[in-house]
Structure formats: structure tokens, C-alpha cells
C-alpha positions in Angstrom: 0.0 0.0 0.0 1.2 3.7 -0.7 0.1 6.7 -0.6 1.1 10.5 -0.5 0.8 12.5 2.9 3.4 14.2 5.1 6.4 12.1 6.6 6.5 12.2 10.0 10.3 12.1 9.9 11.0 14.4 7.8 7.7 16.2 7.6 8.0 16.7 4.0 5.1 15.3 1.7 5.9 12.9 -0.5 5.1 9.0 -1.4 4.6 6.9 1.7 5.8 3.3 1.9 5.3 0.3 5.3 7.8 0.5 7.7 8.2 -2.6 9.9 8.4 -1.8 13.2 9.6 -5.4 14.2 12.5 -5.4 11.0 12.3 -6.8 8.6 15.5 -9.1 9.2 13.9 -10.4 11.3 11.0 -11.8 9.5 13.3 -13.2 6.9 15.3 -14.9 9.7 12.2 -16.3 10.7 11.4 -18.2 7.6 15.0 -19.3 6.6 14.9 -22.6 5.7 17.6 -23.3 9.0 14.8 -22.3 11.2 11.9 -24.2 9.5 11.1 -25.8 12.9 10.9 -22.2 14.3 7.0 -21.8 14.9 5.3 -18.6 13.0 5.7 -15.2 15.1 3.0 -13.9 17.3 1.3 -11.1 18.4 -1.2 -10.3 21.0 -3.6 -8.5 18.8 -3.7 -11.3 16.7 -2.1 -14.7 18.1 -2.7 -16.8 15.4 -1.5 -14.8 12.5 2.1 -14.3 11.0 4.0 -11.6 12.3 3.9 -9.7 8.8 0.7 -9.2 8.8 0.6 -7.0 12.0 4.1 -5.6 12.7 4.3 -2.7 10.4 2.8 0.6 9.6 1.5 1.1 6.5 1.8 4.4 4.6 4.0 5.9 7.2 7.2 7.3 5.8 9.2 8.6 2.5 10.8 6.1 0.8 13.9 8.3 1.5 13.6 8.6 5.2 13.2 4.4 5.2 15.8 3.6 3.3 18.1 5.5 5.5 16.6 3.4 8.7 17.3 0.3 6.5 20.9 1.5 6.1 21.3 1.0 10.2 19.0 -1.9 10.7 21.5 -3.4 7.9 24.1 -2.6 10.3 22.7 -3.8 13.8 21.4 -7.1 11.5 25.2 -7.7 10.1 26.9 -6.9 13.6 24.5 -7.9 16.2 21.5 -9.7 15.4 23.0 -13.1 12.8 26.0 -12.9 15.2 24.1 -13.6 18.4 21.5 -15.7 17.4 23.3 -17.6 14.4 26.9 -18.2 15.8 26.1 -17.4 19.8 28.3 -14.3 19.8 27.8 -11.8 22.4 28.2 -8.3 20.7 30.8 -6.2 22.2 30.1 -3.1 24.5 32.2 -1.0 22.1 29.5 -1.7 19.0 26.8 -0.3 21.7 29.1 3.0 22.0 29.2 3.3 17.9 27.3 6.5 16.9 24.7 4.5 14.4 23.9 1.9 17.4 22.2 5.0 19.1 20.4 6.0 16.0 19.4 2.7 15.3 17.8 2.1 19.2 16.2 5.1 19.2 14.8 4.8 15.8 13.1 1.5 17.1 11.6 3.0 20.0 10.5 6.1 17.6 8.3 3.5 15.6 7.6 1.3 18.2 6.2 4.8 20.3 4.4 5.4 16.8 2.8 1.9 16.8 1.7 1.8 20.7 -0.5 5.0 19.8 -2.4 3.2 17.2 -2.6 -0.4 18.7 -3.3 0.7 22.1 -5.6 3.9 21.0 -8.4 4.1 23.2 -7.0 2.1 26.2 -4.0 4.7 27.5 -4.7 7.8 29.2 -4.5 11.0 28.1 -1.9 11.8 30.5 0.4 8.8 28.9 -0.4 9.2 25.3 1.1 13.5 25.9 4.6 11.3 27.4 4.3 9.5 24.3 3.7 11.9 21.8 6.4 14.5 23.7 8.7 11.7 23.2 8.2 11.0 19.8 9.1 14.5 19.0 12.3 13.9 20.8 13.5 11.2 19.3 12.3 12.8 16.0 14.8 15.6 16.4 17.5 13.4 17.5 17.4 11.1 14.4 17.3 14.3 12.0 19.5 15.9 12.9 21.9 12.7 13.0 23.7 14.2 16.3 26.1 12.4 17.6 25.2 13.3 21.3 21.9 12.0 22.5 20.7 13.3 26.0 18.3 11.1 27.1 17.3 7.8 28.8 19.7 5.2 27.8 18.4 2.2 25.7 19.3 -0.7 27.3 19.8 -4.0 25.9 20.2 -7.7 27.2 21.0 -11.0 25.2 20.2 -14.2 26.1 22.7 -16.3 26.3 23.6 -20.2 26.7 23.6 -20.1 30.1 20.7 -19.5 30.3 19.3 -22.2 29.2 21.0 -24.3 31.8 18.4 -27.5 32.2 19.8 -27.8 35.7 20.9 -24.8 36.9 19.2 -24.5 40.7 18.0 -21.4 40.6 16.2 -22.6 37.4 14.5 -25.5 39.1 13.6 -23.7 42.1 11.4 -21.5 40.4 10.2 -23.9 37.5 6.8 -23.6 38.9 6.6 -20.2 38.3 7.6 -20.3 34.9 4.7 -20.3 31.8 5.2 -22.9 29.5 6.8 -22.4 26.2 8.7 -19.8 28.5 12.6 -20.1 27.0 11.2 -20.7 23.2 8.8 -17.0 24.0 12.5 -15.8 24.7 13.7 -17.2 21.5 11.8 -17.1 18.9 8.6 -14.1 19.3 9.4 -10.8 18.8 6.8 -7.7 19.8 6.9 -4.5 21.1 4.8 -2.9 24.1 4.9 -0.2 26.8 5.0 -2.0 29.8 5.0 -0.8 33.5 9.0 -1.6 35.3 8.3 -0.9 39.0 8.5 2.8 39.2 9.5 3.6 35.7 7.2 3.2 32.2 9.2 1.1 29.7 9.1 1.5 25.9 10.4 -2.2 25.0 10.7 -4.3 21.8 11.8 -7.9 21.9 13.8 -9.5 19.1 14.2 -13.7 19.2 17.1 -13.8 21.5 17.3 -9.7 22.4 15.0 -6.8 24.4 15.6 -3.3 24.0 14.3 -1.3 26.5 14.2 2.5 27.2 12.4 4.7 30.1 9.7 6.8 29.4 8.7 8.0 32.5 10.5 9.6 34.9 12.7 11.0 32.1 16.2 11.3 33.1 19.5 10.5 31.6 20.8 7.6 33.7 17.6 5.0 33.3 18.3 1.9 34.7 16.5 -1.2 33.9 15.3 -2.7 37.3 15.6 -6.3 35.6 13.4 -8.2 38.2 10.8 -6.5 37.7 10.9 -6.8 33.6 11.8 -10.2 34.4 8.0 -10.5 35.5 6.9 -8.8 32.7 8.6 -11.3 29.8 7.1 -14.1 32.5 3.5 -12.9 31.8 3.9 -12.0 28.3 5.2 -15.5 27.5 2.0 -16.3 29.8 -0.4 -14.7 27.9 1.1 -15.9 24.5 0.7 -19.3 25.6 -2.5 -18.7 26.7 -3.8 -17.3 23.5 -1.8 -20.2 21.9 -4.0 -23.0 23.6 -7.3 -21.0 23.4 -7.1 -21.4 19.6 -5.4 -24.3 19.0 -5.5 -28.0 20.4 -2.8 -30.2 21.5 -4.0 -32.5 18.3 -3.5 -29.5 16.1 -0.3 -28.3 17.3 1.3 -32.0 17.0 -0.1 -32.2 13.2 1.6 -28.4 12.8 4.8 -30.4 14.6 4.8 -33.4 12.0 4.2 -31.1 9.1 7.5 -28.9 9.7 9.2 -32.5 10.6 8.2 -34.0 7.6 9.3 -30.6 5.6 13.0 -30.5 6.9 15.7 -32.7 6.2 17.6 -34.6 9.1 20.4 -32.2 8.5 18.2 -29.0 8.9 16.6 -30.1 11.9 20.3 -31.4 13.6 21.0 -27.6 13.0 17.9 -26.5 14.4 18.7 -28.4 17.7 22.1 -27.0 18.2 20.7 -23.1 17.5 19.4 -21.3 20.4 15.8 -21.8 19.4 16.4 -25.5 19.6 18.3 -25.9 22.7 15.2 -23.5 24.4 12.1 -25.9 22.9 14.6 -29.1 25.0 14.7 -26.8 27.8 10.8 -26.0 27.7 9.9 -29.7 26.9 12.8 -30.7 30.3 10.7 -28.4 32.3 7.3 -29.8 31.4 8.1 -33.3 32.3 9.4 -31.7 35.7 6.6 -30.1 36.4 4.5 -32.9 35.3 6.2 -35.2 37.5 5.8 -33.4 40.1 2.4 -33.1 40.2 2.3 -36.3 40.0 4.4 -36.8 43.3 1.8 -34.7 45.7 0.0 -36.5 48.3 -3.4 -36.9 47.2 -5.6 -35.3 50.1 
């Protein structure tokens, strides 16, 4: 879809194209054939449906003003992104310091601001969608203006790493109860965006397979730091609800069929890759707690 109106980037009028607010990259990592047994992308709005068809904005910017987002989401995708989650390599803190690394965080939480407004219209407050908006204008004038010095709240970003999906790490079964299932493959594999509530800040967020960015929004000050318990809780109940939605629309039956299906689409070679990646190693992990929990419940005393 296209169609001519005023950029809100570069305010000028011109032809406006989509702009994916979860990248594009990412989609097309999504459906590489190496990732076949990777389950479609979800989104609250619409769990059942393929992230491309409700993670962008249509008619939203000048073909110019994308392209040149492209240009750094080309960069983060090369140096960051295929790193981590293809070959397990945490990025180094000096890439983070790079001058297109803050262009290209606060371009994501520009369009994931622009997003919330429209998916979440009628259900924030006034008082919350002025933040928003007074943000928005910030970021704006930081990304035209291509400074190199950016004064506010510090994106911050974590990476998942082996570790953590340690099948026996103590602290891991202590709290196994309290874990949603599907929990590690949530952190894996589904990418969305949100503003989310982080103890006494508001968090702007957008989750990558294997990656969060987060950045305050309220209070608004330049040394933001991401109390990680608390956002801890919130990728808990995301990954809740997400499964929730998951087994309110589909059956066990159903999702085994889906299972055979991508098993019976995928060479022995592809899916030995698969189980070595990330997203493998998390769906072992989520299937390990499962069978824990399962066990013990079967354990208990019956009263």
C-alpha cells in the first residue's frame, strides 16, 4: 500500500511506503529454511496470524527517510542480530558506543512509540499518550539531525545467552513452577513491542528472538536503569499470555499435526541444526521443564 501525505520524519510530503516496526530481518530470519522448525511469530492482537501481517505501519514514511533506517537496521542485523543468534556471539560493548547503534535504538523505539498509539488507541490515558507523543518529538529531532550526542534515557539491551538455558541450573528448578510454559522458546523465537510498566518507571520495550531493547519513558532522566526483576516479570507474563492465546485457539492435536508437518518438511540435516541453534536448545529446555513439572504433580499426596 502507498500513498502521498506528510512524513512524520521528515515532515515533507511525499510517497509513503510500510515500515516494519519489528524489522524486517527479522521476519526473513524467521522463515529461513535453517529455522523451519521455528513456529510462525505472534502477536497479541492477533495470536494466530504471522507476524507480517501486523508488525508494520502502512503508509507511514518517505521512501527516503526508510531507506536510510534500512541503512542501520543493515548494520545492527550484520553486527548484532545473525551474530548472536546464528553463531552465539555476544556483541561487544564497544558496538553499543558506535554512533549508528544510538540511531538505530532510538529509531526502534521512535516507531515502536508510533505503533503503541495506534494499537493501544483508546485504552492509554491521556496523560500517557502527551509522554508518548512528547517523546516521539524527541526522538524525531535526534534522528534528523543525526547528532552524535543524544541526551536522554539510555536504551538498554540484554542477550540471552547459553547459560541461560542451563536444564539444571538450581535457581532454574527452584522457580520452574513459576515459569509459563513455552517460557525459553517465548524468549527465543517471538518478537513484539509494548509499553510496559518496570516498577516505578514506564518502559518503551521491543523484543527481538534472543534480544530486548528497553528504554524509560517515565521519569525521564538521563541515567535509566533497567530494574531487571521486575521486567523479568513482565517477559514471564507476556510469554503467559502468549501461551494462553496459543492453547485458546489451538489443540494439542493440532499443534502435533503443525509439529509433523515442519518434521516432515525439513531434512535430518536441517533439523540437527535446528537443535544446536538457540531456538532448539530452548524448545529441549521447555519440553525438560514440562516433564518436571509434570512429575511433580504427579508426586503430591493426594488429600
Amino acid at each position: 500500500m502507498t500513498a502521498n501525505g506528510k512524513c512524520p520524519l521528515c515532515l515533507k510530503r511525499a510517497l509513503l511506503v510500510r515500515s516494519h516496526v519489528i524489522p524486517n530481518f527479522v521476519i526473513k530470519w524467521s522463515k529461513n529454511e535453517k529455522n523451519a522448525l521455528l513456529p510462525s511469530l505472534l502477536t497479541e492482537s492477533s495470536p494466530s496470524a504471522p507476524v507480517q501481517q501486523a508488525l508494520y505501519l502502512d503508509d507511514f514514511m518517505c521512501e527516503v527517510c526508510e531507506g536510510i533506517f534500512a541503512e542501520w537496521e543493515q548494520q545492527f542485523s550484520s553486527l548484532i542480530f545473525k551474530p548472536h543468534v546464528d553463531a552465539k556471539l555476544t556483541p561487544s560493548e564497544q558496538l553499543f558506543k558506535e554512533p549508528w547503534m544510538r540511531l538505530v535504538s532510538i529509531s526502534f523505539a521512535w516507531r515502536v512509540a508510533h505503533a503503541s498509539l495506534i494499537k493501544d488507541q483508546g485504552r492509554i490515558s491521556a496523560w500517557m499518550e502527551a509522554i508518548i507523543k512528547a517523546r516521539i518529538k524527541t526522538w524525531r529531532r535526534f534522528l534528523i539531525c543525526n547528532t552524535r550526542h543524544y541526551a536522554g534515557p539510555k536504551p538498554i539491551w540484554r542477550f540471552l545467552e547459553t547459560q541461560d538455558f542451563d536444564p539444571i541450573d538450581t535457581d532454574l528448578v527452584a522457580e520452574m513452577n513459576s515459569l509459563p510454559d513455552d517460557y525459553f522458546s517465548y524468549l527465543s523465537r517471538v518478537s513484539e513491542y509494548g509499553i510496559a510498566v518496570n516498577g516505578a518507571n514506564i518502559e518503551l520495550f521491543i523484543k527481538l528472538p534472543q534480544i530486548v531493547m528497553t528504554l524509560s519513558i517515565v521519569p525521564n532522566h538521563c541515567s535509566s536503569k533497567l530494574d531487571s526483576e521486575p521486567f523479568d516479570s513482565i517477559l514471564k507474563e507476556r510469554a503467559r499470555m502468549i501461551s494462553s492465546h496459543i492453547e485458546a485457539n489451538t489443540t494439542e492435536i493440532v499443534r502435533q499435526q503443525r509439529t509433523d508437518s515442519i518434521l516432515r518438511r525439513t531434512s535430518e540435516a536441517q533439523r540437527l541444526r535446528f537443535f544446536a541453534s538457540r531456538g532448539g536448545e530452548a524448545m529441549i529446555i521447555d519440553k525438560h521443564l514440562k516433564d518436571r513439572k509434570a512429575a511433580h504433580q504427579d508426586s503430591k499426596p493426594l488429600l
